[in-house]
C-alpha positions as CSV (number, residue, x, y, z in Angstrom):
1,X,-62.9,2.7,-82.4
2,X,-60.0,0.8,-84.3
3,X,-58.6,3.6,-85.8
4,X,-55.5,5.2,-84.5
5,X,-55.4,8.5,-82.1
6,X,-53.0,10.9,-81.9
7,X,-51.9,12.5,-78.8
8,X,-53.6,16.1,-78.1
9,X,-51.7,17.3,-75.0
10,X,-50.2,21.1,-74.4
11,X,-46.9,19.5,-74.1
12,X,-44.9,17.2,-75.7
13,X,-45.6,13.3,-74.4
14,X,-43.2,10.3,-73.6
15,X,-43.9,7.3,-71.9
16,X,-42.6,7.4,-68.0
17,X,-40.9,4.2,-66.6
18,X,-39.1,2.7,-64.2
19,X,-38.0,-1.0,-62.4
20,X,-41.9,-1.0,-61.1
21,X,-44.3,0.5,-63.5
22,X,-44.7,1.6,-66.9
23,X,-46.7,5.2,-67.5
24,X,-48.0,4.9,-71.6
25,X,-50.2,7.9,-72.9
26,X,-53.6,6.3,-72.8
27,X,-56.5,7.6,-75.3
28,X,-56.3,11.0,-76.9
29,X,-58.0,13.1,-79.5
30,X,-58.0,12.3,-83.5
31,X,-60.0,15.2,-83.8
32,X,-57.4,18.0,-82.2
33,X,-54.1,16.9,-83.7
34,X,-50.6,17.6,-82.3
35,X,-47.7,16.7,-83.9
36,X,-45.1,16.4,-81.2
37,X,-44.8,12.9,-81.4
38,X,-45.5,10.7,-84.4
39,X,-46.3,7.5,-82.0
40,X,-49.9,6.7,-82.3
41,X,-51.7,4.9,-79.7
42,X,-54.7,2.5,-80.6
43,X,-57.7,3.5,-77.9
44,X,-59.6,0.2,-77.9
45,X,-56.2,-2.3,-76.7
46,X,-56.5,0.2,-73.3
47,X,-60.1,0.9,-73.0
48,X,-61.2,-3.0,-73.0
49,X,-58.3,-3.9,-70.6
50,X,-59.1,-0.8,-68.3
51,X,-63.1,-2.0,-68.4
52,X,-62.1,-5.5,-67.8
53,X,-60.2,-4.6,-64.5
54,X,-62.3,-2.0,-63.1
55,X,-66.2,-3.5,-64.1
56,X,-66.5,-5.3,-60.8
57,X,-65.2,-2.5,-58.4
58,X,-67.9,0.6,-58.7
59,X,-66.1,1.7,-55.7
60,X,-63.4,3.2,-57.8
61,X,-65.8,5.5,-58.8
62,X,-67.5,6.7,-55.4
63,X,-65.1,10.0,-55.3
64,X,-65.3,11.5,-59.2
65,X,-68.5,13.1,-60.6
66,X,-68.5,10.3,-62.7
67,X,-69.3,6.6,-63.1
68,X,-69.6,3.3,-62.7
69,X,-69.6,2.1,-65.7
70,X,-72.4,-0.8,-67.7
71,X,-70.2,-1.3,-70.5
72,X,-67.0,0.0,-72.3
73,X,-68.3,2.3,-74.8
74,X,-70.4,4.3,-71.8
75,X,-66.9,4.9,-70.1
76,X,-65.2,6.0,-73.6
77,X,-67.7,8.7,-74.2
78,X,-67.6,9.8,-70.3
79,X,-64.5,9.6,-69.7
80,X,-62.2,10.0,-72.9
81,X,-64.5,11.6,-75.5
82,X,-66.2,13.9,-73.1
83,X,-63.5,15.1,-70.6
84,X,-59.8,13.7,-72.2
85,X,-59.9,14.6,-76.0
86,X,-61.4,17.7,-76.4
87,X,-59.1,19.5,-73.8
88,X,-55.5,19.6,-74.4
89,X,-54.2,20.6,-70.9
90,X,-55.8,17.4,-70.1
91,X,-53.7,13.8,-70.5
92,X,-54.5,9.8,-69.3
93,X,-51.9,7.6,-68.8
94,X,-52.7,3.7,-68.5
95,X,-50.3,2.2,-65.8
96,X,-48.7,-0.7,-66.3
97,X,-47.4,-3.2,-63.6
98,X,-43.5,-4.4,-64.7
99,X,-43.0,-5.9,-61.0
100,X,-45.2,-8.9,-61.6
101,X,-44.6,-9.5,-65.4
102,X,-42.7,-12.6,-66.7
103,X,-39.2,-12.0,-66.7
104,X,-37.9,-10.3,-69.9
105,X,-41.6,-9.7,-70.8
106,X,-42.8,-6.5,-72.4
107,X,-46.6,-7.7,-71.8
108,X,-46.7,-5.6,-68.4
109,X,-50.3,-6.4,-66.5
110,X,-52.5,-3.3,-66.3
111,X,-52.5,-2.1,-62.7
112,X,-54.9,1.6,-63.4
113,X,-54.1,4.8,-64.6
114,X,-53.3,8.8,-63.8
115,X,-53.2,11.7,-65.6
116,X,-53.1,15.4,-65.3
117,X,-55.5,18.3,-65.5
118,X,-56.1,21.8,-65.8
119,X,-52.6,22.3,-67.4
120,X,-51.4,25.4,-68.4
121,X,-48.4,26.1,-70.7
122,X,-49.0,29.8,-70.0
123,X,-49.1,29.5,-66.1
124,X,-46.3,26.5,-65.9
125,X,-49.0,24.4,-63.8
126,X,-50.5,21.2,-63.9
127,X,-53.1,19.3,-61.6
128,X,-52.6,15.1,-60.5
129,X,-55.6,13.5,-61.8
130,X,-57.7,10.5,-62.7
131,X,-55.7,8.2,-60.3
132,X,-57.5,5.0,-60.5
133,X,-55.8,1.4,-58.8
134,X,-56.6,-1.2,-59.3
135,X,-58.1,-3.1,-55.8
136,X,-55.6,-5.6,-56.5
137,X,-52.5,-3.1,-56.4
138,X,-53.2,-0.7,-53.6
139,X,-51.3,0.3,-51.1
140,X,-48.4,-1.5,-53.5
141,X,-45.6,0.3,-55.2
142,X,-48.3,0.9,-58.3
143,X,-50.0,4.5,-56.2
144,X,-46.5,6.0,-55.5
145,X,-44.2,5.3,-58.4
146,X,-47.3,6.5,-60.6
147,X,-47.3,9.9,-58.6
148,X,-43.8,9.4,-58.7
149,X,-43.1,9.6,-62.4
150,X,-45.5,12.3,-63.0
151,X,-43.9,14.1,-60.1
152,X,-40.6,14.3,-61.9
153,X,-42.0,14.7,-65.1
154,X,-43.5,18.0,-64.3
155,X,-41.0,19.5,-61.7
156,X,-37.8,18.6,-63.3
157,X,-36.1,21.2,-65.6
158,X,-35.9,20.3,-69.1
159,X,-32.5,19.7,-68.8
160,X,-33.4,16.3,-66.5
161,X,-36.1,15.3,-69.2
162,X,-38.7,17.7,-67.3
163,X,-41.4,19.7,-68.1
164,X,-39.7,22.4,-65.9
165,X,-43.2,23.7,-64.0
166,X,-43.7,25.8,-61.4
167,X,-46.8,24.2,-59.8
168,X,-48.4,20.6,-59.8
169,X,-51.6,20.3,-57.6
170,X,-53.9,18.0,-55.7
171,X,-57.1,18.8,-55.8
172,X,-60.1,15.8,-53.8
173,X,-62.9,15.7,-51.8
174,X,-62.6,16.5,-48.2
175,X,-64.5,13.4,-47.2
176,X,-61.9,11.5,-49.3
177,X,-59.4,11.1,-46.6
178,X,-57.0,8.2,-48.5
179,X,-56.2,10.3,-51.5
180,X,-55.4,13.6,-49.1
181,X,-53.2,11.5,-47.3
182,X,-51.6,9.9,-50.9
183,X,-50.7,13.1,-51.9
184,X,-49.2,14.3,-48.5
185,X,-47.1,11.5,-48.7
186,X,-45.7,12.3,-52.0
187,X,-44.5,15.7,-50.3
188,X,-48.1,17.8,-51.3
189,X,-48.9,20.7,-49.1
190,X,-52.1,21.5,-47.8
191,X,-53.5,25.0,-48.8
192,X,-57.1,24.9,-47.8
193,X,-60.3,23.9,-48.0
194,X,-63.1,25.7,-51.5
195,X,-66.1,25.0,-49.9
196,X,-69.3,24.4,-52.2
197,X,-66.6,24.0,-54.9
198,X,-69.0,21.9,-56.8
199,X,-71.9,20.2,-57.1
200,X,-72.0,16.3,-57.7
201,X,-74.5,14.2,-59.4
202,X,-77.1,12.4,-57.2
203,X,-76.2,9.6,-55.5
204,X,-72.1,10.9,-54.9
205,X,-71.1,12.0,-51.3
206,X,-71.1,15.4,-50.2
207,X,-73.2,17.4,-48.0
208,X,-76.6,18.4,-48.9
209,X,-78.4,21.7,-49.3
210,X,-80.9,22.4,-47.5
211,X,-82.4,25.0,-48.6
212,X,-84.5,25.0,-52.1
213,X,-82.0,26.0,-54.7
214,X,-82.5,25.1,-58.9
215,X,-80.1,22.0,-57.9
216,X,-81.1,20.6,-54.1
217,X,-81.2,16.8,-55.2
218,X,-77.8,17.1,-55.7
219,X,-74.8,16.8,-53.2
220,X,-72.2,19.3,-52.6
221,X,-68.4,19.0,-52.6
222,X,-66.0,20.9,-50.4
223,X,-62.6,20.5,-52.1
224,X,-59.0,20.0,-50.3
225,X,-56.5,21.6,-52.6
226,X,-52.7,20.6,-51.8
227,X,-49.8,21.4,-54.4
228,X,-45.8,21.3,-54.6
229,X,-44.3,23.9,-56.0
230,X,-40.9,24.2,-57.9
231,X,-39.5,26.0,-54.9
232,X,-40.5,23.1,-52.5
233,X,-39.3,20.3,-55.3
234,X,-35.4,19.9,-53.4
235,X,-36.9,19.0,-50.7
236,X,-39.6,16.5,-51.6
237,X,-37.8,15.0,-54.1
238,X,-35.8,12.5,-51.1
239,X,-39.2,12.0,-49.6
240,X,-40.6,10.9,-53.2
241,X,-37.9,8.4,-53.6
242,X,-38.7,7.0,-50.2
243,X,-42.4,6.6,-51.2
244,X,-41.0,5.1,-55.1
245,X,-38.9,2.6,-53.6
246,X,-41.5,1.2,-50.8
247,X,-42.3,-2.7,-51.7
């Protein structure tokens, strides 16, 4: 795990800042290059911090159909060798705290991370995902200036430093009321509700089946999907930088 990864993403990658947090690529494949940017990133620095933070909060995990986590190398393979490398319309960002950091530091605190799923260059669309705080740093500035950044990143024409796309999504479970309500406050719209969307491993929430199907020890999910389009972006974007510049 020392050696160095390059980014494997279906569009070109930059790190995403502001005054309060710091958005740096994360882990991504060595084994599916892409050679938009030369900038390597060294997986083990952000994987030990990340376990560190998160090894005594299994809660963090109670809404994905993954996790907790024993050790650090169980949550690589999950996590970034299972679900992040392989797919490049996948991306993890590690989220760095700059609020709290010595002043003129560059050694920014890890405060979680987010990425973005199910992107399509084809389609112009992209999906809010993996958006993991740290208990220490929610509801803080860390949330909404992550969502934020991304938010930007994705609607903004490339002219602005944008990706220029139509779509970005929200996609959680219903019973997950705090992240519908994140996303509604970063201007996301609510489109419905995919029932039986998925099924969860044992031991997740989600309503049960209760008749004898091949998979009735394991729960249910009905999924809330909410999005923001380009042609909504004017109008969330004041609502956004409400939310960003929330202490």
């Amino acid at each position: 795990m020392s050696d160095p990864y390059d980014v494997n993403f279906c569009f070109p990658v930059r790190e995403l800042q502001n005054d309060k947090v710091k958005l740096t690529p994360f882990i991504v494949s060595k084994l599916l290059r892409n050679y938009h940017t030369t900038k390597l990133f060294k997986p083990s620095l952000h994987a030990e911090s990340w376990f560190t933070a998160s090894r005594d909060h299994p809660e963090l995990y109670d809404w994905v159909p993954f996790g907790p986590f024993d050790a650090k190398e169980h949550w690589v393979k999950t996590v970034i060798e299972e679900r992040i490398q392989p797919d490049p319309g996948t991306l993890l960002f590690a989220v760095f705290d700059k609020v709290k950091a010595p002043p003129e530091s560059s050694d920014f605190p890890l405060a979680g991370h987010i990425g973005l799923l199910n992107t399509s260059v084809e389609n112009l669309m992209t999906e809010v995902a993996f958006v993991f705080t740290i208990p220490a740093y929610r509801k803080s500035y860390v949330t909404s200036n992550s969502i934020g950044l991304l938010l930007h990143w994705c609607l903004d024409l490339p002219a602005d430093g944008g990706l220029g796309l139509r779509r970005v999504q929200w996609q959680c479970n219903e019973l997950n009321v705090a992240s519908r309500r994140a996303a509604e406050r970063m201007g996301f719209k609510f489109e419905g509700v995919e029932r039986w969307q998925r099924s969860l491993p044992s031991g997740k929430q989600g309503p049960t089946v209760t008749r004898d199907d091949p998979k009735k020890q394991y729960p249910g999910r009905h999924t809330v999907r909410l999005a923001l389009c380009w042609d909504g972006w004017d109008e969330a974007r004041e609502l956004v930088r409400k939310q960003m510049n929330r202490i």
